[in-house]
N, C-alpha and C positions, 0 to 999 in steps of 0.2 A: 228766716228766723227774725223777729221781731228786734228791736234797739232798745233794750230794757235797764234804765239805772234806777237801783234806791239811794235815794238821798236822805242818810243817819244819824242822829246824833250818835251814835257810837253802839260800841260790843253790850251794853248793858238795855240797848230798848226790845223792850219784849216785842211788841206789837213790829216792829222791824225783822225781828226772828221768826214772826209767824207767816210773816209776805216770803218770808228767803224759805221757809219750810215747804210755802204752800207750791212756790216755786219748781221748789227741787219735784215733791213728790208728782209735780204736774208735766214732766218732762222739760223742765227748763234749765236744771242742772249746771251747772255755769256759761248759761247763755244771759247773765247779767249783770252788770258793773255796780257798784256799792263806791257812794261818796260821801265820806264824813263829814257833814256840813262844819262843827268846831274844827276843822282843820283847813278848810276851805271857806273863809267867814265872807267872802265875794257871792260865791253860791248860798252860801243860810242868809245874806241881806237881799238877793234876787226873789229868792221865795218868799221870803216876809212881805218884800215889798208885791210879791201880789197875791199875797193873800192868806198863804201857807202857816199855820202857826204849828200844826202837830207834826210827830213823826210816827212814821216814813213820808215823803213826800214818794210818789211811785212815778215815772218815765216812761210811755212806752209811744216808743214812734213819735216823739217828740209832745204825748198830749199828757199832761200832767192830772192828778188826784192824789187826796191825800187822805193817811191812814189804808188801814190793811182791809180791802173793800173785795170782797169775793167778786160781788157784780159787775163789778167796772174791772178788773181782772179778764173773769170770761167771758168780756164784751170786748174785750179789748185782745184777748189771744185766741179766741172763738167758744164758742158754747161748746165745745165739747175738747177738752186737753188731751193730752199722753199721759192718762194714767202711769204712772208707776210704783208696783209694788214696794 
């Protein structure tokens, strides 16, 4: 299983709920850690400082993108997920 963190500003970002949606419904179901960048401001100044402005920042296996990106997703857990109903 992949090393998957989103890094959030918080319970109110949509585009954050749709990366944790797409997750869930793609067999990844709590195979991923969530860090609230205002609560961690070391991590939201890491990101800024390279590059990161919007949220979700997405983590997987250490290679970062940002925003809720279908392609770099299934390129990054393979072209074809665990469907789940």
């Amino acid at each position: 299983m992949p090393s998957i963190t989103i890094y959030s500003t918080g319970p109110s970002c949509q585009p954050c709920k749709a990366v944790y949606r797409w997750l869930d419904k793609h067999g990844f179901k709590g195979a991923y850690s969530i860090a609230i960048t205002p609560e961690n401001p070391e991590i939201a100044a890491e990101l800024k400082a390279q590059g990161f402005l919007q949220s979700p920042v997405i983590e997987i296996d250490g290679f970062r993108f940002g925003g809720f990106n279908t392609k770099e997703l299934l390129r990054l857990l393979g072209d074809e997920p665990n469907f789940t109903k």
